[in-house]
C-alpha positions as CSV (number, residue, x, y, z in Angstrom):
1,X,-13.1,1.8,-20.7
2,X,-10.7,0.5,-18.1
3,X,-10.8,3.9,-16.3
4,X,-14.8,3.6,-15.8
5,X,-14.0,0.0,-14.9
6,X,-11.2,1.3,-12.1
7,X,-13.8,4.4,-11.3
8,X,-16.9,1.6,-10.8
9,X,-14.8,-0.3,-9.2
10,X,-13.6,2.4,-6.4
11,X,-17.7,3.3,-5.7
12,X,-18.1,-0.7,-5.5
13,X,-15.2,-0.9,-3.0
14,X,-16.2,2.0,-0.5
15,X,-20.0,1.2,-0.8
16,X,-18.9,-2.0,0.8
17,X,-16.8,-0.3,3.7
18,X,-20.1,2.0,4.3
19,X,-22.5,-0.7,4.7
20,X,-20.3,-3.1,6.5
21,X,-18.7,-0.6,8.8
22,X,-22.9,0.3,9.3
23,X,-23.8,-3.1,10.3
24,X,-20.5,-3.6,12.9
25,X,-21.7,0.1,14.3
26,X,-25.3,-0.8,15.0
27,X,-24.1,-4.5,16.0
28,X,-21.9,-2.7,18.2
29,X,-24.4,-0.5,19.5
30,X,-22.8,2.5,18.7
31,X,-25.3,5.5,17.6
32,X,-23.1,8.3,18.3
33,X,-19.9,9.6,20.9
34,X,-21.3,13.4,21.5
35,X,-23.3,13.7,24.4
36,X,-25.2,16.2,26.3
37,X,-22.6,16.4,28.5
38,X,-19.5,16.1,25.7
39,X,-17.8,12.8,24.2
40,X,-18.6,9.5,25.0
41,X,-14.7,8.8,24.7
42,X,-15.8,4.7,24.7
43,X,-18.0,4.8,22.0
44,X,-15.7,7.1,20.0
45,X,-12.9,4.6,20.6
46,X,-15.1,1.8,19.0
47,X,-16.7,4.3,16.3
48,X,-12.3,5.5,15.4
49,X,-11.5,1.7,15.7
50,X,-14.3,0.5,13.4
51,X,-14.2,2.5,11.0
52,X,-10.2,2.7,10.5
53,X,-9.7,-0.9,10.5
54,X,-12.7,-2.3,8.7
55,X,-12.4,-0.3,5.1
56,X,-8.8,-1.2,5.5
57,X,-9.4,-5.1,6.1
58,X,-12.0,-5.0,3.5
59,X,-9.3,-3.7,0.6
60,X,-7.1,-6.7,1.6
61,X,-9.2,-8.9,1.8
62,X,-10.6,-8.3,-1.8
63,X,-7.2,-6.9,-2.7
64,X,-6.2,-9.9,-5.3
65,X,-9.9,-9.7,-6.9
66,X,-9.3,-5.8,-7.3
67,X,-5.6,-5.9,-9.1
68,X,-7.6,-8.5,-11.3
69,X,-10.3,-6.1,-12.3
70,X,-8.4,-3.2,-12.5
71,X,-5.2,-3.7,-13.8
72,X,-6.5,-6.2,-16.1
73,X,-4.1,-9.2,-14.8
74,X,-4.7,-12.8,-16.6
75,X,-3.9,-15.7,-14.1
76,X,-1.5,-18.1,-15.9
77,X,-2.1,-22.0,-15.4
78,X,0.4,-23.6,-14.2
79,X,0.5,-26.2,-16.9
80,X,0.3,-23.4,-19.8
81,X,2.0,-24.7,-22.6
82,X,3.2,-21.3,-23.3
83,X,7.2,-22.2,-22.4
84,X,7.7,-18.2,-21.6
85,X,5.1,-18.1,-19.3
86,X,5.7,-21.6,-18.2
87,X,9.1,-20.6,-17.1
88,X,7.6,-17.2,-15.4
89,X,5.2,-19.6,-13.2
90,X,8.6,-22.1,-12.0
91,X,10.4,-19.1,-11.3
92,X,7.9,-17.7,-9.2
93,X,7.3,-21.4,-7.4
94,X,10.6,-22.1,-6.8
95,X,11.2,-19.0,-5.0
96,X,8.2,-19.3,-2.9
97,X,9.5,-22.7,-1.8
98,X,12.6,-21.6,-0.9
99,X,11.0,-19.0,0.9
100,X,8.7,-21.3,3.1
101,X,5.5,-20.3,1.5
102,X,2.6,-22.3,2.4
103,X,0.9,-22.3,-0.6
104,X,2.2,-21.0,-4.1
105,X,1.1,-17.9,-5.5
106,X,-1.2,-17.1,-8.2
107,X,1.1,-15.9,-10.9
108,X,-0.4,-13.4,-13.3
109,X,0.3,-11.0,-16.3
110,X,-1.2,-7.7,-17.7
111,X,-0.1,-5.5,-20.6
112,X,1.8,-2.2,-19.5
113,X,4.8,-1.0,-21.3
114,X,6.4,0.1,-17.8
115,X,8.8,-2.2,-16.1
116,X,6.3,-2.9,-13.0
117,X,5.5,-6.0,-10.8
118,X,3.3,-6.0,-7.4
119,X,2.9,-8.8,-4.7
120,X,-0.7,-8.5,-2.9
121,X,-3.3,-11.2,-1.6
122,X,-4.6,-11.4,1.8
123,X,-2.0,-13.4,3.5
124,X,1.1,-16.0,3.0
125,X,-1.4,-18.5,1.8
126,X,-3.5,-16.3,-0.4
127,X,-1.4,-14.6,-2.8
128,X,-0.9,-13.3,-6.5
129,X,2.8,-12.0,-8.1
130,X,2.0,-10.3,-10.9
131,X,4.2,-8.5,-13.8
132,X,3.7,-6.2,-16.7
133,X,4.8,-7.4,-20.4
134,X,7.2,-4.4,-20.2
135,X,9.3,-6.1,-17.4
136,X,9.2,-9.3,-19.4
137,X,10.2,-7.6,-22.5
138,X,13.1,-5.6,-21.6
139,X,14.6,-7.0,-18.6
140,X,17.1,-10.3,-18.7
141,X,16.1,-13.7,-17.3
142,X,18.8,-12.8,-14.4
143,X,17.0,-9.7,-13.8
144,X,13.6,-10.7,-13.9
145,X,14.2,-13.2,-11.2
146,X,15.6,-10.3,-9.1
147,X,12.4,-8.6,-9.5
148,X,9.9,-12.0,-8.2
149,X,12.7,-12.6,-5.5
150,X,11.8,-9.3,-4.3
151,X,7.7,-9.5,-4.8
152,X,7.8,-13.1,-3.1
153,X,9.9,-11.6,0.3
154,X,6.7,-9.1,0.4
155,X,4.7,-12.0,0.8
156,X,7.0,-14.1,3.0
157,X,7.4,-10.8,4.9
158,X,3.5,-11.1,5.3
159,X,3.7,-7.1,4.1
160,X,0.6,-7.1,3.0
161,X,-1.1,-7.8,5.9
162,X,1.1,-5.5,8.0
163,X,0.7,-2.6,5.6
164,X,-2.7,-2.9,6.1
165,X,-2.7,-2.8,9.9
166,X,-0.3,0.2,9.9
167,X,-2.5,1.8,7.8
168,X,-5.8,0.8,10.0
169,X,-4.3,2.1,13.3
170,X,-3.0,5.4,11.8
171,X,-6.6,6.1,10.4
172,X,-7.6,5.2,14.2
173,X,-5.0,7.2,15.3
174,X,-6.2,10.0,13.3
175,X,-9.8,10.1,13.5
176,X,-10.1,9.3,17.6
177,X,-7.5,12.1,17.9
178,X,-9.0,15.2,15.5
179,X,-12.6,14.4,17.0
180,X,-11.2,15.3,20.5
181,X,-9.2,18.3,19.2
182,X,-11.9,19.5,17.3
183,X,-14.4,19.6,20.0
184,X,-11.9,21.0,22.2
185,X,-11.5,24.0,20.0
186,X,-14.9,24.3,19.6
187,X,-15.7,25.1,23.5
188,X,-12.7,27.1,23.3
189,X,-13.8,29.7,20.9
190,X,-17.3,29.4,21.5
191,X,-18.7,33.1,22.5
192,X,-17.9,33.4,26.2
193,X,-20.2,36.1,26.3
194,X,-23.6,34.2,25.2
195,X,-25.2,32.6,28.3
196,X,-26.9,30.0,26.4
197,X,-26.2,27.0,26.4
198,X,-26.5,25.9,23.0
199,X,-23.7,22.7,23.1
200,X,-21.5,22.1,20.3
201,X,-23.0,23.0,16.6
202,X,-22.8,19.4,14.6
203,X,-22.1,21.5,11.3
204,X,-19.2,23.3,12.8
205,X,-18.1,20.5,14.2
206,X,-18.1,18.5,11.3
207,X,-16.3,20.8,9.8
208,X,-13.8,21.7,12.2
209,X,-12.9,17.8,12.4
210,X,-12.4,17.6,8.6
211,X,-9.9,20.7,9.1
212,X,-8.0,18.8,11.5
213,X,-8.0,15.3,10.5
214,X,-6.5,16.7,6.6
215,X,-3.6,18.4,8.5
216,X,-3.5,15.2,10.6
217,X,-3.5,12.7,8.2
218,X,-0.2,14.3,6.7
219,X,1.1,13.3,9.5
220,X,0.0,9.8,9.0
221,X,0.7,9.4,5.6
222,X,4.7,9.9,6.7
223,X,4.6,7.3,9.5
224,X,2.9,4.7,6.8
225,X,5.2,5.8,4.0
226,X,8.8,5.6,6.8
227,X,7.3,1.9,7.1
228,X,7.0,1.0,3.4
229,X,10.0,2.1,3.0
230,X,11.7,-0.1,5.6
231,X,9.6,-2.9,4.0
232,X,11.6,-2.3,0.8
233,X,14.9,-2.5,2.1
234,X,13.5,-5.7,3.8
235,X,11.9,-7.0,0.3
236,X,15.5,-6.5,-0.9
237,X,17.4,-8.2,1.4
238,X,14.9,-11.1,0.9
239,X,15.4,-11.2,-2.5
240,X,18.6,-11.2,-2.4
241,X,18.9,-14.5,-0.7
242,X,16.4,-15.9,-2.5
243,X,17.4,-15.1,-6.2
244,X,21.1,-14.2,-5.5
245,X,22.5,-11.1,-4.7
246,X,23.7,-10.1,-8.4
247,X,20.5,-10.9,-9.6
248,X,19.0,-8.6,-7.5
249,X,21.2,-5.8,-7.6
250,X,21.2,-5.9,-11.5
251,X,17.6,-5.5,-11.6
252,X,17.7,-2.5,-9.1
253,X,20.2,-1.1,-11.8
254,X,17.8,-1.9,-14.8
255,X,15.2,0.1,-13.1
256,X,17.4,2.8,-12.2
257,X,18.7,3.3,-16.3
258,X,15.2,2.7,-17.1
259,X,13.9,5.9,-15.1
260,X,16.7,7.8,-15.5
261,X,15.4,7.9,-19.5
262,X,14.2,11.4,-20.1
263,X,11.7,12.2,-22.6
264,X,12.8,15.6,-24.3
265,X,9.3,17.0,-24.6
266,X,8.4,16.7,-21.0
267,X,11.2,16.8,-19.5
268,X,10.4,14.1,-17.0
269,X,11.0,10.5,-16.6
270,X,10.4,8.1,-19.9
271,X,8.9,5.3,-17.7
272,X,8.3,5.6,-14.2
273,X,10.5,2.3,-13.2
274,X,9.0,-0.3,-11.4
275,X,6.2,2.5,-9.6
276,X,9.6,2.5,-7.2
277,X,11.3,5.8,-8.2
278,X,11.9,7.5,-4.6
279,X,11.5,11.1,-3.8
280,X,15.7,11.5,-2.7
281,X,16.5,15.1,-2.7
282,X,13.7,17.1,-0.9
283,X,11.3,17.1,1.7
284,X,8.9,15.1,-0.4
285,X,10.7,12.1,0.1
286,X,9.4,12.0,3.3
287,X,6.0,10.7,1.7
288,X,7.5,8.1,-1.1
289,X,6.5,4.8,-0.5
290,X,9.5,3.6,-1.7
291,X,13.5,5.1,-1.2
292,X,15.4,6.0,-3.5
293,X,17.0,3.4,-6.3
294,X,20.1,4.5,-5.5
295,X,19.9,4.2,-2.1
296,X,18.3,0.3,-2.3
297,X,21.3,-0.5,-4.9
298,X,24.6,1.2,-2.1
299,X,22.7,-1.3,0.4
300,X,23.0,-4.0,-1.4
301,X,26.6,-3.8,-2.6
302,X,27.3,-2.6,0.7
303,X,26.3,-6.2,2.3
304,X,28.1,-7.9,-0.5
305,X,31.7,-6.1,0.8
306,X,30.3,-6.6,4.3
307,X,29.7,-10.4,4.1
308,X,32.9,-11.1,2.1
């Protein structure tokens, strides 16, 4: 049931980007960028621009809705008599204050075994923390603190919205870019010999600009992922000062036991620890969103002898 839910869900979310991205177009006044004469390079500009930004925009702005829907997250009052959750919520609030926030954050919960928490929301003011019943479960007080000191830095960070605008301009980027290289290739290699002119087949083109926007948009995916991975370290640091540096250092090492667990039959990771484990020894590391525990951990002790 809750993978229809996240499948509807998905269709729900991109029919919106279609139909808005539509409207903007024909507000716009932008039918098309190939010509008679080749590309109208304004109106792709506008077409690359629209359509990169918007569906991005669009996921924040309904990102807090979505982790709702789809991971199942229940928003705790704040004046739950539950003294667990009660003590989640202060946690959470007093480490927003200390970091500035201008308005707390929704705090939420979901049920996962894994040891997993996430920050999202459309902007400082507009935010959820959320955190499975795994974390809560297995992890000390001390360490679960490390874990919201790190989700609330996102926020204070304002990650969120510059994730999203790293993201919009690379799919820009990438678009404007293979649209130009594809029709390029296209004259190049059409038949020299055939004295017609015929202009630019839209199938082929299509087609050729799918090619090149795949190869790309691997490309794209490492710029994005080299700048979550900065905004780790960053997350880090900020949750060091806001929850201690032990405390955050300790939880870094909870995760790191955690996904070091094997399970014999699979031979792979028990739990995948806090959706954080980073690629460290090959070449796919240069697409994790996250680096390496490790890594995050020598950083961190690494400022402690540093500052003393």
């Amino acid at each position: 049931m809750q993978m229809f839910k996240r499948i509807g869900l998905f269709l729900l979310t991109n029919a919106l980007v279609i139909v808005s991205i539509s409207v903007i177009l024909n507000l716009l006044g932008v039918r098309g960028y190939l010509t008679a004469t080749g590309i109208d390079y304004q109106s792709l500009l506008i077409y690359c621009l629209v359509w990169g930004m918007v569906g991005s925009f669009i996921s924040l702005l309904i990102s807090k809705w979505m982790a709702k829907m789809s991971m199942g997250v229940q928003v705790i009052a704040p004046n739950t008599r539950d003294p667990e959750l009660q003590q989640l919520v202060q946690t959470v609030h007093a480490l927003a204050r200390s970091a500035g926030l201008p308005k707390m954050p929704e705090v939420g919960i979901y049920d996962s075994p894994e040891l997993n928490a996430f920050a999202t929301g459309p902007s400082r003011s507009n935010s959820l923390v959320a955190v499975s019943t795994g974390l809560l479960n297995r992890m000390s007080r001390e360490e679960v603190e490390g874990v919201l000191g790190h989700e609330v830095a996102h926020i204070a960070n304002g990650d969120m919205v510059t994730m999203t605008l790293i993201q919009g301009v690379v799919n820009a980027f990438v678009m404007f870019l293979a649209r130009i290289i594809a029709f390029a290739l296209m004259n190049a290699f059409r038949s020299r010999d055939d004295d017609r002119d015929e202009g630019v087949s839209p199938f082929m083109y299509s087609m050729v600009t799918m090619v090149v926007e795949l190869v790309l948009m691997i490309f794209g995916t490492m710029v994005v992922a080299w700048f979550s991975r900065y905004r780790e370290y960053r997350a880090d640091a900020g949750g060091a000062r806001l929850a201690g540096r032990d405390s955050m250092i300790r939880a870094l090492q909870k995760l790191q036991r955690t996904y070091e667990i094997v399970d014999p039959v699979s031979d792979k990771p028990a739990v995948n620890a806090f959706k954080i484990s980073g690629h460290g020894k090959n070449w796919m590391r240069l697409f994790s969103t996250h680096p390496p525990l490790e890594e995050r951990i020598a950083r961190l002790e690494n400022a402690v002898r540093i500052g003393t």
